[in-house]
Residue frames as qw, qx, qy, qz and C-alpha x, y, z in Angstrom:
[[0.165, 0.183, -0.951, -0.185, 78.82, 99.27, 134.26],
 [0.729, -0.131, -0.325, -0.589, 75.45, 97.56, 133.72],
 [0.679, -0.408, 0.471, -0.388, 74.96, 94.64, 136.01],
 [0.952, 0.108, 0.286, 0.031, 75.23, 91.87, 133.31],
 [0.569, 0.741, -0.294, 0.205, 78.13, 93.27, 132.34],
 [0.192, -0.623, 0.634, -0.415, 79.71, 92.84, 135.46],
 [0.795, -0.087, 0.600, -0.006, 78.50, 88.83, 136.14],
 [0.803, 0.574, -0.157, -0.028, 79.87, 88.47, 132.08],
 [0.069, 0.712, -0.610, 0.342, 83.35, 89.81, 133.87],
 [0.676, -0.389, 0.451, -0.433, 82.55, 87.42, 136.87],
 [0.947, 0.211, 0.240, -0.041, 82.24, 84.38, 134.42],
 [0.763, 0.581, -0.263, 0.107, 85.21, 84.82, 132.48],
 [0.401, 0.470, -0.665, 0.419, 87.90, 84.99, 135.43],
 [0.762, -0.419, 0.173, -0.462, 85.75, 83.07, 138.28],
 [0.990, -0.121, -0.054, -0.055, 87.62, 80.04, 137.65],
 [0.279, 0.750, -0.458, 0.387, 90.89, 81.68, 137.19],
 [0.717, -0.080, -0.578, 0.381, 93.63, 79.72, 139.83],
 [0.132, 0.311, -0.396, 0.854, 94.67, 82.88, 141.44],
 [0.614, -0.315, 0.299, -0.660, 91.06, 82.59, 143.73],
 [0.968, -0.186, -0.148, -0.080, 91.40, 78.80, 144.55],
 [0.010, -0.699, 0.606, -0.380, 93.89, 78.01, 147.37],
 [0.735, -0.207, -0.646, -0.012, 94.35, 74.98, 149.61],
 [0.165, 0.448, -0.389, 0.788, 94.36, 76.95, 152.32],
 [0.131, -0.456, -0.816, 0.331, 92.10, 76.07, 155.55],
 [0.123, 0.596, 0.322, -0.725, 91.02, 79.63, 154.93],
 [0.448, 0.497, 0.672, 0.316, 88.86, 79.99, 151.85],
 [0.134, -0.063, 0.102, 0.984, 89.19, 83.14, 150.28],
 [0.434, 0.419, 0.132, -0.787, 86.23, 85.64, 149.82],
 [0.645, 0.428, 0.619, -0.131, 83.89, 84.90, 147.29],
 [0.432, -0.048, 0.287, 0.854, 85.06, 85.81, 143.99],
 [0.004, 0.825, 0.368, 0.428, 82.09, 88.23, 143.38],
 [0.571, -0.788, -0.129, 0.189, 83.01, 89.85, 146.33],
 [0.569, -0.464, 0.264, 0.626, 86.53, 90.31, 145.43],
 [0.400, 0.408, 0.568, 0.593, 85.83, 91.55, 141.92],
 [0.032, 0.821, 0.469, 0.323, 83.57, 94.05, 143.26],
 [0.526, -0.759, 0.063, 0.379, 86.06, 95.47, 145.71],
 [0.568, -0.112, 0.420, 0.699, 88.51, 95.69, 142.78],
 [0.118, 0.472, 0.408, 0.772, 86.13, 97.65, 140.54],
 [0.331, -0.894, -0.295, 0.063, 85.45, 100.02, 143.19],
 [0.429, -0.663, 0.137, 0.598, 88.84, 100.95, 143.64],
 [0.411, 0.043, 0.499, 0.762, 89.26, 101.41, 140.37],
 [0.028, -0.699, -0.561, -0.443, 86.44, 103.47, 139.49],
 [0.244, -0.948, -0.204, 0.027, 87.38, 106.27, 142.20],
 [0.536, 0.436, -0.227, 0.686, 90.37, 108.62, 142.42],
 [0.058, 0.518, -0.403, 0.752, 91.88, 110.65, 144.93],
 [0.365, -0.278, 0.646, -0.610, 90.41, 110.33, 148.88],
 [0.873, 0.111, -0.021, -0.475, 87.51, 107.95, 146.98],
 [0.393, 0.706, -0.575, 0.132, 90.45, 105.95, 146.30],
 [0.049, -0.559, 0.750, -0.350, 92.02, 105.40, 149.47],
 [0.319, 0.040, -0.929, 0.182, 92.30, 102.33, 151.56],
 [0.004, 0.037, 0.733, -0.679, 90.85, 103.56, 154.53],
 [0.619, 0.230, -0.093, -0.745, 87.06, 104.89, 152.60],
 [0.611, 0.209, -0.713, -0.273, 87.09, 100.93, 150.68],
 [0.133, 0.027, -0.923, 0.359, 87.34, 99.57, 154.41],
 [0.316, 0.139, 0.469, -0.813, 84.68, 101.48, 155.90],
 [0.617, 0.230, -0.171, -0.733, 82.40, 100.85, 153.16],
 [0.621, 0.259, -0.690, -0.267, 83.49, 97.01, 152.62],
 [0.855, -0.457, 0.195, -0.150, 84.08, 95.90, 156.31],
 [0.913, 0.243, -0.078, 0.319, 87.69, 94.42, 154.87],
 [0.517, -0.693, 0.238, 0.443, 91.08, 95.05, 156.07],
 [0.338, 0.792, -0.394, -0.321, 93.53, 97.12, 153.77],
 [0.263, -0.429, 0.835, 0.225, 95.44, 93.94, 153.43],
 [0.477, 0.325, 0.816, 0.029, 92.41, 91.52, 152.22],
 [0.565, 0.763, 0.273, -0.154, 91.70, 94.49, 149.85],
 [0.575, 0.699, -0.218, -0.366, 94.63, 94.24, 148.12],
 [0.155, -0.143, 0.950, 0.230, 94.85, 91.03, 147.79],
 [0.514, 0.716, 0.400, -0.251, 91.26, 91.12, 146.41],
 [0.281, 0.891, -0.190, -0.303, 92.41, 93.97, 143.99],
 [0.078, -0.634, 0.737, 0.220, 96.03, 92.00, 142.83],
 [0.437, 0.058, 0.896, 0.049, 94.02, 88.55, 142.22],
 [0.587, 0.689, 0.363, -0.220, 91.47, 90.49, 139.82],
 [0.279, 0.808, -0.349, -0.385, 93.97, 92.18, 138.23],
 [0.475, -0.298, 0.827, 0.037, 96.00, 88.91, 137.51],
 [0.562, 0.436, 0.671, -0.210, 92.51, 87.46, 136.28],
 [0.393, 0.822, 0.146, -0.385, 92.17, 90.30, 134.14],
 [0.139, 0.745, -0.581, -0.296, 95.72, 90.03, 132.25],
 [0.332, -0.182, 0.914, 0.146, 95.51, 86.32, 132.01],
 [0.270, 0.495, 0.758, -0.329, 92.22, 86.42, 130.92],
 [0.295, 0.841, 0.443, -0.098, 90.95, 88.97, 129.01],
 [0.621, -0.422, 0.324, 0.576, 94.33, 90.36, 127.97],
 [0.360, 0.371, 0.713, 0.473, 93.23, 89.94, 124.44],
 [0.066, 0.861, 0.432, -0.259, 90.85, 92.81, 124.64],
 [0.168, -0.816, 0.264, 0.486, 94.10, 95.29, 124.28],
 [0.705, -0.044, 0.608, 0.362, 95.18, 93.81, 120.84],
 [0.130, 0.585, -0.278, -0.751, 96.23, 95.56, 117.60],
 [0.752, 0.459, 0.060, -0.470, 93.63, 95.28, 114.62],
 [0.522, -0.046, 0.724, 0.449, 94.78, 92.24, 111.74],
 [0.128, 0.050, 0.476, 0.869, 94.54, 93.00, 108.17],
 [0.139, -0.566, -0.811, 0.042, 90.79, 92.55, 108.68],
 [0.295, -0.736, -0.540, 0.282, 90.27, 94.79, 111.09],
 [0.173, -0.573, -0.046, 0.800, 92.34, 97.41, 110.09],
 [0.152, 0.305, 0.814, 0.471, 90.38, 97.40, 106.71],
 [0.133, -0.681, -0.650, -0.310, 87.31, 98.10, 108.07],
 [0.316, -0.633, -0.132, 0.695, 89.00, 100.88, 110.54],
 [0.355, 0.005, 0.445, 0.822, 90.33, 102.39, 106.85],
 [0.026, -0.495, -0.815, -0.299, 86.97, 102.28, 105.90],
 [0.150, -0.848, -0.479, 0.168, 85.17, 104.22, 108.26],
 [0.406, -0.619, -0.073, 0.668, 88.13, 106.69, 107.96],
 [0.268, 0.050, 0.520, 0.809, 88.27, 107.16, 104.40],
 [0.015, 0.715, 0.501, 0.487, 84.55, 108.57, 104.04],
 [0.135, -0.940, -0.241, 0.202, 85.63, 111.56, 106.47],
 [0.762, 0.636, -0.102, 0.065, 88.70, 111.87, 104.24],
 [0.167, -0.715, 0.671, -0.104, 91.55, 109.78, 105.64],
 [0.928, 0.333, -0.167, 0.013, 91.69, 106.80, 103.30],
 [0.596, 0.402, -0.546, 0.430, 94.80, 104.70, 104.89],
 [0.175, -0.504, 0.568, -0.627, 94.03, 105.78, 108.49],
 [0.685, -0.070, -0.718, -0.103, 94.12, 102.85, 111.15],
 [0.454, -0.486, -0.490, 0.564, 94.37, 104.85, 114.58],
 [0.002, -0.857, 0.035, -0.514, 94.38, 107.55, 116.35],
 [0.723, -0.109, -0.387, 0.561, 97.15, 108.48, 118.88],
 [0.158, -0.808, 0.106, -0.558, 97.12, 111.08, 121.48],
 [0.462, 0.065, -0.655, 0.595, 98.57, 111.26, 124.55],
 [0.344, -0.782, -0.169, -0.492, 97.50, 111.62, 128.09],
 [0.191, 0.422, -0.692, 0.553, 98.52, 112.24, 131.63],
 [0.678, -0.497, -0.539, -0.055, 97.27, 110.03, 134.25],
 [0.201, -0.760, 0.351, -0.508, 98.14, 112.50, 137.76],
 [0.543, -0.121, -0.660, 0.505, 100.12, 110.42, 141.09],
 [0.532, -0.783, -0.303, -0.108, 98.80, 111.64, 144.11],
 [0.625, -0.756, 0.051, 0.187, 102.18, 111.97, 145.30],
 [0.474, 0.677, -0.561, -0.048, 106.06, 112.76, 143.94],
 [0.929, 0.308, -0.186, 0.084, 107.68, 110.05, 143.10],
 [0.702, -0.640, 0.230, 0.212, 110.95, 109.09, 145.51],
 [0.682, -0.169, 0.405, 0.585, 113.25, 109.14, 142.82],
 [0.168, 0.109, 0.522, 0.829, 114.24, 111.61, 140.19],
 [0.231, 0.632, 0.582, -0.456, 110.61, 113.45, 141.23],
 [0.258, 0.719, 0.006, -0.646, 111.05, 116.71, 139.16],
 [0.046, 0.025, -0.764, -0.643, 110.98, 114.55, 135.46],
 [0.079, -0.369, -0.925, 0.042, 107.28, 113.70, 136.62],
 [0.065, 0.680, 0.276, -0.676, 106.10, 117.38, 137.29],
 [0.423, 0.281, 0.680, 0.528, 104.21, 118.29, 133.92],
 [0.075, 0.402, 0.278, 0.869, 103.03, 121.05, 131.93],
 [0.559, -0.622, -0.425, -0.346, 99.71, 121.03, 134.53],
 [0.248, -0.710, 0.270, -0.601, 101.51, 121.21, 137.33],
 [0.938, -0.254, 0.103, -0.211, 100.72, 117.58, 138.57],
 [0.575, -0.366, 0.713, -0.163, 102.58, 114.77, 139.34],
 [0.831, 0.195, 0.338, -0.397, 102.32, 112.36, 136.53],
 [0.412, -0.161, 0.733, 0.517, 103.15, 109.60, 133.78],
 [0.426, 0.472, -0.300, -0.711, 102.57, 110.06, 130.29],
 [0.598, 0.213, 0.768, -0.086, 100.19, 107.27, 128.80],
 [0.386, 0.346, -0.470, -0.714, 99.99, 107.18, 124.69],
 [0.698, 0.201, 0.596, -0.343, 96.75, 105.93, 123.72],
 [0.086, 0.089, -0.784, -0.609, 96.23, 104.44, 119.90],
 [0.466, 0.215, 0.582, -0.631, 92.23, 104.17, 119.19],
 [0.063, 0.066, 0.593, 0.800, 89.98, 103.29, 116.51],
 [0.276, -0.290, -0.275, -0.874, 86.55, 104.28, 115.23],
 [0.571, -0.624, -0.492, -0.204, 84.66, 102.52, 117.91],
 [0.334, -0.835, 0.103, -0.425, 86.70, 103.91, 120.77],
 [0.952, -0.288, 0.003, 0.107, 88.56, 100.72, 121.74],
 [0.076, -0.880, 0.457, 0.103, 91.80, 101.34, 122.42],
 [0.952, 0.293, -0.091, 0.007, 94.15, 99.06, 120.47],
 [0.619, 0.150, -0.342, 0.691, 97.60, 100.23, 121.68],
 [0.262, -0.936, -0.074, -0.225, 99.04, 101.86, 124.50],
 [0.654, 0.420, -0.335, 0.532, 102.08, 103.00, 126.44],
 [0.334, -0.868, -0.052, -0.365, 102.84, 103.87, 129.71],
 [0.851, -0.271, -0.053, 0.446, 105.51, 104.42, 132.17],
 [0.440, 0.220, -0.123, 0.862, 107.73, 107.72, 131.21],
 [0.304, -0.424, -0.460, 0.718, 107.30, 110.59, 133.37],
 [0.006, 0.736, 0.584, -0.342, 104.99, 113.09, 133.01],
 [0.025, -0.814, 0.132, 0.565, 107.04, 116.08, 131.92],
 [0.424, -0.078, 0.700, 0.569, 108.18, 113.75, 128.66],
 [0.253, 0.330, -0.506, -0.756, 107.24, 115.13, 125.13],
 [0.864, 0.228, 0.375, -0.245, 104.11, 112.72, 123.52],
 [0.660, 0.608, -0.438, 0.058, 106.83, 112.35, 120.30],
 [0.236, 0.464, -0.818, 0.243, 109.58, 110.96, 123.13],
 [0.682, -0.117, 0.586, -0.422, 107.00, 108.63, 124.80],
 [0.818, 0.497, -0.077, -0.280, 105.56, 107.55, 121.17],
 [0.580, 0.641, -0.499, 0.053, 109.31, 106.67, 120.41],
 [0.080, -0.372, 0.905, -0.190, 110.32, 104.49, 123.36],
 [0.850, 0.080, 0.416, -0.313, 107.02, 101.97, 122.81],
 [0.622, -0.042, 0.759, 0.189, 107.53, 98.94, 120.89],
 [0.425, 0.692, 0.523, -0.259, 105.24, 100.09, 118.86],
 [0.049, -0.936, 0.294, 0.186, 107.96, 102.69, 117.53],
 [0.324, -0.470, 0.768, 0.292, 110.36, 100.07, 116.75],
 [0.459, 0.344, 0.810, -0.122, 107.32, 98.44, 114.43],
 [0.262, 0.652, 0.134, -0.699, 106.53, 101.20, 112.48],
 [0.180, 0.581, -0.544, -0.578, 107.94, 99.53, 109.02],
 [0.174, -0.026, 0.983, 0.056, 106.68, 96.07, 109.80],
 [0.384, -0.024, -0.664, -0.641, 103.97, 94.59, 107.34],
 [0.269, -0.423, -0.845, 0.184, 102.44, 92.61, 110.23],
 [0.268, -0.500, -0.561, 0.603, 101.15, 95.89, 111.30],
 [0.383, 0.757, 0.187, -0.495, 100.33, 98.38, 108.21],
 [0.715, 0.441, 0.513, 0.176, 99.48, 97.69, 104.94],
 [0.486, 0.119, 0.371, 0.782, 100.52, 99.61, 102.28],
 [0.036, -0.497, -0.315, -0.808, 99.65, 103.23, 102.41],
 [0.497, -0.733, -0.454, -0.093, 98.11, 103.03, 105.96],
 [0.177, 0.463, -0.293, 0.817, 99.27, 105.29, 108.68],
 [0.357, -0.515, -0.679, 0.382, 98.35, 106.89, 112.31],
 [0.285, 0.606, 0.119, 0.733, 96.89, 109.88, 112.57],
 [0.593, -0.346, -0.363, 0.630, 97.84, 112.63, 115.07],
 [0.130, 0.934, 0.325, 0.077, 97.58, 115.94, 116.09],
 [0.431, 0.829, -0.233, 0.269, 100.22, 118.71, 116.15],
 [0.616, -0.677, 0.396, -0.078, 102.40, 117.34, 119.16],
 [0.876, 0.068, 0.424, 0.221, 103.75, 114.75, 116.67],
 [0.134, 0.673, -0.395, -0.610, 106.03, 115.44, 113.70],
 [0.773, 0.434, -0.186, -0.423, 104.92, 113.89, 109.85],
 [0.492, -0.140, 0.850, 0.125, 106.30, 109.98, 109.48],
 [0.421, 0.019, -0.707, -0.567, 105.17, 108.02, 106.45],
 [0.340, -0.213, -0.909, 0.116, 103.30, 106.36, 109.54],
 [0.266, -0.567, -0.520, 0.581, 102.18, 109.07, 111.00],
 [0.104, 0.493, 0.382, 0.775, 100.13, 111.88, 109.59],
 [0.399, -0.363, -0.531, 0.653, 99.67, 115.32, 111.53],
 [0.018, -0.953, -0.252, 0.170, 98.25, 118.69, 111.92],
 [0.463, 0.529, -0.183, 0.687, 100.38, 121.30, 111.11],
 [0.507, -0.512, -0.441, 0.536, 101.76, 123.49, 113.94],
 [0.038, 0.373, -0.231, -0.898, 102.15, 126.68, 111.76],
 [0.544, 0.683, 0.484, -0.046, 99.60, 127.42, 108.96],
 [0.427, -0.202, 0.289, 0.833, 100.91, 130.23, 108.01],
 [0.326, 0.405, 0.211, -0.828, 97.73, 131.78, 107.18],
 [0.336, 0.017, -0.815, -0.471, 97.31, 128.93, 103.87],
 [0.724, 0.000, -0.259, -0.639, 93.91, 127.94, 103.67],
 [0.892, -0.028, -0.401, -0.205, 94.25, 124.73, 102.77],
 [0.287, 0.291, -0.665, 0.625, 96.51, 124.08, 106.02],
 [0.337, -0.092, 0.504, -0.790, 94.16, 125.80, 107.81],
 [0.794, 0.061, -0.272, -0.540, 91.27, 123.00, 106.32],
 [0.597, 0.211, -0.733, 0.247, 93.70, 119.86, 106.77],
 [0.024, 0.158, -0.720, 0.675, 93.81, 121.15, 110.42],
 [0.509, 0.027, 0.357, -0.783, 90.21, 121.35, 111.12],
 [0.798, 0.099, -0.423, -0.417, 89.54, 118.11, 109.57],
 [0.709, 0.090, -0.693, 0.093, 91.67, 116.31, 111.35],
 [0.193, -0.352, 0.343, -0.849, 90.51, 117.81, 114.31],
 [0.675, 0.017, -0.132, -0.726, 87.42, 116.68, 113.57],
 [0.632, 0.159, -0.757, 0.038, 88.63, 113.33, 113.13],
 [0.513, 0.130, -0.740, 0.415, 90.18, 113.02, 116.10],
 [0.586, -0.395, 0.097, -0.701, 87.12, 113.59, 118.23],
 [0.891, -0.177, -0.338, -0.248, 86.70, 110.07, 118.51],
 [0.678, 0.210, -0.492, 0.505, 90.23, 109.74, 120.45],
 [0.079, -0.419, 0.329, -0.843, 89.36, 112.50, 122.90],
 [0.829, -0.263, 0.088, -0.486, 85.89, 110.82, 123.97],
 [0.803, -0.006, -0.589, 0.091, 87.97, 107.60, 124.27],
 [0.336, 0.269, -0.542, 0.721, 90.37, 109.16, 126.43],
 [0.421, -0.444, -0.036, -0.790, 87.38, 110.72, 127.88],
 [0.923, -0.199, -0.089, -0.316, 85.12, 107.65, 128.87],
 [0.809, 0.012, -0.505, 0.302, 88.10, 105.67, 129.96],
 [0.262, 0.303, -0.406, 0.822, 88.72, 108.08, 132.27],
 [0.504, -0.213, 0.062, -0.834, 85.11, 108.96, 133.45],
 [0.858, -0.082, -0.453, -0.229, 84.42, 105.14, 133.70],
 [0.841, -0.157, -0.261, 0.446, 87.53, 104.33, 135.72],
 [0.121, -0.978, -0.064, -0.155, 87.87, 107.47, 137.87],
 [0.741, -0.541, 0.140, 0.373, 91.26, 106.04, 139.57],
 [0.750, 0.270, 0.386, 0.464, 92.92, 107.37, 136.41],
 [0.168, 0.864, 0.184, 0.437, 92.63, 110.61, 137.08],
 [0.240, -0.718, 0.475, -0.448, 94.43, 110.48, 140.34],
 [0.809, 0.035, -0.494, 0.318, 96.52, 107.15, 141.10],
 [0.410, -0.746, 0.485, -0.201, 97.64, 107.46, 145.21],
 [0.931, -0.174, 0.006, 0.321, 100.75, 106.02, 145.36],
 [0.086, -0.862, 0.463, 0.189, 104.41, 107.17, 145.35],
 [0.911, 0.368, -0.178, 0.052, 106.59, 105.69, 142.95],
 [0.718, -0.579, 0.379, 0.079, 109.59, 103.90, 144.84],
 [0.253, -0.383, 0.786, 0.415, 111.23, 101.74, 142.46],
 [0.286, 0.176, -0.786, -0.519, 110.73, 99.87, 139.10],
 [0.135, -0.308, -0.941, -0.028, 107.95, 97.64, 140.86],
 [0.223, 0.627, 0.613, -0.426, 105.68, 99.51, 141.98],
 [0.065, 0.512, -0.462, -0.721, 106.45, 101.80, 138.74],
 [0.093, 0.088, -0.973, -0.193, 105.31, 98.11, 137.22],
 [0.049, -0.457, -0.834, 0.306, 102.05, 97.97, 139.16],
 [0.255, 0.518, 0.165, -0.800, 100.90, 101.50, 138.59],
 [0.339, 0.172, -0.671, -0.636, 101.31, 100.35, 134.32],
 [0.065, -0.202, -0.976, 0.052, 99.40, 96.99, 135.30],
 [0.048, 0.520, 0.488, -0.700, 96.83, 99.33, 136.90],
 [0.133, 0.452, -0.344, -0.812, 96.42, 101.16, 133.62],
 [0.246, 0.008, -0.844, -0.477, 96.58, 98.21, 131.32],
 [0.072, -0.267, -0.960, 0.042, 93.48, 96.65, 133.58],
 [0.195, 0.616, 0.272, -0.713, 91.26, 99.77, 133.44],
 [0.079, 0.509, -0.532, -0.672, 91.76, 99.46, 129.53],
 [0.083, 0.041, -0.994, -0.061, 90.95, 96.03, 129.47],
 [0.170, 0.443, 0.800, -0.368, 87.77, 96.55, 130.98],
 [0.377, 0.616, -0.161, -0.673, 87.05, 100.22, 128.76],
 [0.262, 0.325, -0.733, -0.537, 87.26, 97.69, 125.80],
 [0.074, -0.206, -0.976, 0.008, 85.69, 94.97, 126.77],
 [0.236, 0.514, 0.455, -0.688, 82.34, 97.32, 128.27],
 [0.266, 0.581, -0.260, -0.724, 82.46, 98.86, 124.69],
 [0.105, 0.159, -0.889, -0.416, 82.59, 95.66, 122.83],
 [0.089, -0.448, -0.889, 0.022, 79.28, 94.39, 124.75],
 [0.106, -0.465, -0.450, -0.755, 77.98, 97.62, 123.91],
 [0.452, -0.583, -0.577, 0.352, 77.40, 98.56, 127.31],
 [0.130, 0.735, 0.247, 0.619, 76.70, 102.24, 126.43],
 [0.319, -0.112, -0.218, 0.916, 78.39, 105.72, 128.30],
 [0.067, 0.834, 0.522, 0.166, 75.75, 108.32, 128.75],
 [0.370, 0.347, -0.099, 0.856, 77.48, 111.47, 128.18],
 [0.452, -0.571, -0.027, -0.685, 74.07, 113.29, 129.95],
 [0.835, -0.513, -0.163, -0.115, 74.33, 111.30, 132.96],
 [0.748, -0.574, 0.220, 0.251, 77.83, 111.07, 133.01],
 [0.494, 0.867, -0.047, 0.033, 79.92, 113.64, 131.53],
 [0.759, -0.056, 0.077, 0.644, 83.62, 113.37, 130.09],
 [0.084, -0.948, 0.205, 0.230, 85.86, 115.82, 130.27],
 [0.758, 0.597, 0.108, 0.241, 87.34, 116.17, 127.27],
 [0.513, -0.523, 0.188, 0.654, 91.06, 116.75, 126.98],
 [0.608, 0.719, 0.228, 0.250, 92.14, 119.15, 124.07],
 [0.079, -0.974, 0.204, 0.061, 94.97, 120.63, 125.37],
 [0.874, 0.322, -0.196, 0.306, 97.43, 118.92, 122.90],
 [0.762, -0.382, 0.130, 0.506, 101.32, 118.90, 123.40],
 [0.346, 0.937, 0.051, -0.010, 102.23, 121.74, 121.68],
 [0.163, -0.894, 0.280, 0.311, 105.71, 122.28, 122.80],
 [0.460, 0.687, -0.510, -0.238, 108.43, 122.07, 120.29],
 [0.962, -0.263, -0.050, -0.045, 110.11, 118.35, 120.22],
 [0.659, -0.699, 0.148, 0.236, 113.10, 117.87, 121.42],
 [0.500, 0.740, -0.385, -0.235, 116.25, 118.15, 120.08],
 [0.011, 0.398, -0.879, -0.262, 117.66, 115.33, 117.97],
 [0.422, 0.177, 0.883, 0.108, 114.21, 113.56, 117.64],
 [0.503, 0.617, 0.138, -0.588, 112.62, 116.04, 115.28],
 [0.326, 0.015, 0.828, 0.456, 112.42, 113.11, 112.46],
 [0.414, 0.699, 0.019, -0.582, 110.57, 115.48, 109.94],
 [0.435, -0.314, 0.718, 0.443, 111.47, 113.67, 107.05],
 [0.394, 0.271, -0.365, -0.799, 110.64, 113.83, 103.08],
 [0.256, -0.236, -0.902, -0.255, 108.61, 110.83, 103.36],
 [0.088, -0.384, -0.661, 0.639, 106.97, 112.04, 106.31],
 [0.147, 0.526, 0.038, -0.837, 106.35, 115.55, 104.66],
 [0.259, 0.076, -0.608, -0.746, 104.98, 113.98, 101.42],
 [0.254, -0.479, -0.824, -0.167, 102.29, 111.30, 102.73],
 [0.015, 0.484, 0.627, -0.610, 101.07, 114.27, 104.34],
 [0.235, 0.282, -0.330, -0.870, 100.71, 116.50, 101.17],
 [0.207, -0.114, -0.905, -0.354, 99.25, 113.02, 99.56],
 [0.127, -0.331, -0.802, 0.480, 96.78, 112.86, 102.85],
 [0.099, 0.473, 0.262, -0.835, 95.79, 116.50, 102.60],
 [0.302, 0.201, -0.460, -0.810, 95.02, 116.76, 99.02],
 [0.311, -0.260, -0.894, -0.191, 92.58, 113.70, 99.43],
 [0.182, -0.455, -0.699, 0.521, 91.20, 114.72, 102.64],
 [0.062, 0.398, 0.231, -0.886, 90.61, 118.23, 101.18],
 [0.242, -0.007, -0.714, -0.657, 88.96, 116.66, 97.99],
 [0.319, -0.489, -0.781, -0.222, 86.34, 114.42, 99.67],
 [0.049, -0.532, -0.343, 0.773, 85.74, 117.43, 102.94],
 [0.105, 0.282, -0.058, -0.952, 85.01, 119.88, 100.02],
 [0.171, -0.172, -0.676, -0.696, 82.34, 118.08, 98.16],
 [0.504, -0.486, -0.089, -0.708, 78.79, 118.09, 99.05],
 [0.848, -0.404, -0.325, -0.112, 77.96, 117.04, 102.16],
 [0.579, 0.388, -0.434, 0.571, 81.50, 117.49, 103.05],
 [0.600, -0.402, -0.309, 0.618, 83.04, 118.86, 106.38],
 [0.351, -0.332, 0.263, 0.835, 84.25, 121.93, 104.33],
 [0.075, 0.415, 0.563, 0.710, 81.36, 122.20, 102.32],
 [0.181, -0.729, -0.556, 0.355, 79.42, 123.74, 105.01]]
């Protein structure tokens, strides 16, 4: 984070109530308490901890998180907005950019990721133990062509399916509503998902068909831009790779999502003021090890709408890939 990107932050939740008290004891300065918050967020695992944030800050584990619980506050009252899903506008000019690599109608991209717990979880541990081995919740991201994340989910355990996260978000209950996609628009996904009229995927079989095997590798392609989100939101805001905490009950369960949503908040907002990731200075690590495994049974909503706006998808996608210049004309 660039320096004026960080007084821009300063100005927008400096006046915020949550740092003004009538207390005889004036709280920290609010630069002071900002920067202690985006420290902890920006490190994972021992970098993380309380005891490293003291040494380095001079502050007692208590004054840092209350520091860390008043920014976040700031940040959700404030700047909230950042996380917000595109209006007809915007998802226009998303279409746009998608339709000249040849996904005319596409307004996201959705992928799931796991964010790791430092510790199991006190209740019901082994749903949290995932395919990796780790400890973790499953976080479905929704992007669009600039990297900004426009939806997200988080909260189910680690070991859940990205199709049975995808289907308890709100987002999921929305899928039919006009306030959210025009006619003919969709999300597009990779083979962890299963075909929707909202939702256009990879295939999980080819079956050795060509044009299958093209469809996939386009929308591969595509969905570069979702990986480097995932990427840089991760590489920016290191605490995301390794949350220490142990999930007790529904609140702190509550705090870990908060935690999420305000690392998000800032990955958008950094990206809007064009406050540029250097991949050579500071490589992402790129996730590509989709959700492969079959989806569960009773949500495998394969359906003949589903399975036609993908035929409709492919045959476009494999028209404008194959002409010059194409993807596929190579």
């Amino acid at each position: 984070m660039s320096r004026n990107s960080f007084y821009c932050i300063l100005y927008l939740i400096g006046d915020h109530s949550v740092f003004h008290n009538n207390s005889p004891k004036p709280q920290a300065a609010v630069f002071v308490q900002l920067a202690v918050a985006l420290d902890r967020f920006g490190h994972e695992g021992n970098g993380a901890c309380l005891d490293r944030s003291m040494l380095l800050w001079g502050i007692s584990h208590g004054s840092m998180v209350n520091y860390t619980n008043r920014v976040m506050i700031a940040l959700e009252s404030y700047m909230g907005q950042e996380i917000a899903w595109p209006d007809r506008q915007g998802r226009a000019m998303i279409a746009e950019h998608f339709a000249a690599i040849g996904f005319p109608g596409c307004v996201g991209l959705v992928d799931g990721t796991l964010v790791k717990l430092s510790q199991r979880p006190r209740d019901d541990g082994e749903t949290y133990f995932d395919r990796k081995s780790n400890y973790s919740l499953n976080v479905q991201v929704i992007c669009d062509q600039h990297k900004r994340v426009i939806y997200f989910f988080a909260g189910m355990p680690g070991s859940c399916h990205d199709l049975t996260c995808l289907r308890r978000s709100g987002l999921w209950r929305r899928l039919d509503s006009a306030q959210l996609f025009d006619r003919g628009q969709y999300l597009l996904g990779d083979s962890g998902y299963v075909p929707l009229e909202r939702l256009v995927c990879s295939y999980k079989r080819t079956g050795g068909y060509m044009d299958k095997v093209s469809f996939n590798t386009c929308i591969a392609h595509a969905r570069v831009g979702n990986e480097h989100c995932i990427g840089i939101l991760k590489a920016r805001w290191h605490s995301l790779k390794e949350i220490r905490t142990q999930l007790r009950n529904a609140r702190e369960n509550a705090y870990v999502i908060r935690w999420i949503r305000c690392c998000i908040i800032l990955h958008n907002f950094l990206i809007w003021r064009n406050d540029e990731w250097s991949d050579q200075d500071h490589p992402i690590e790129l996730e590509r090890d989709a959700d492969i495994r079959p989806p569960p049974e009773g949500i495998r909503d394969v359906n003949r709408r589903g399975i036609q706006r993908r035929q409709e998808v492919q045959a476009l996608c494999l028209e404008i890939n194959r002409r010059p210049g194409g993807l596929l004309s190579r």
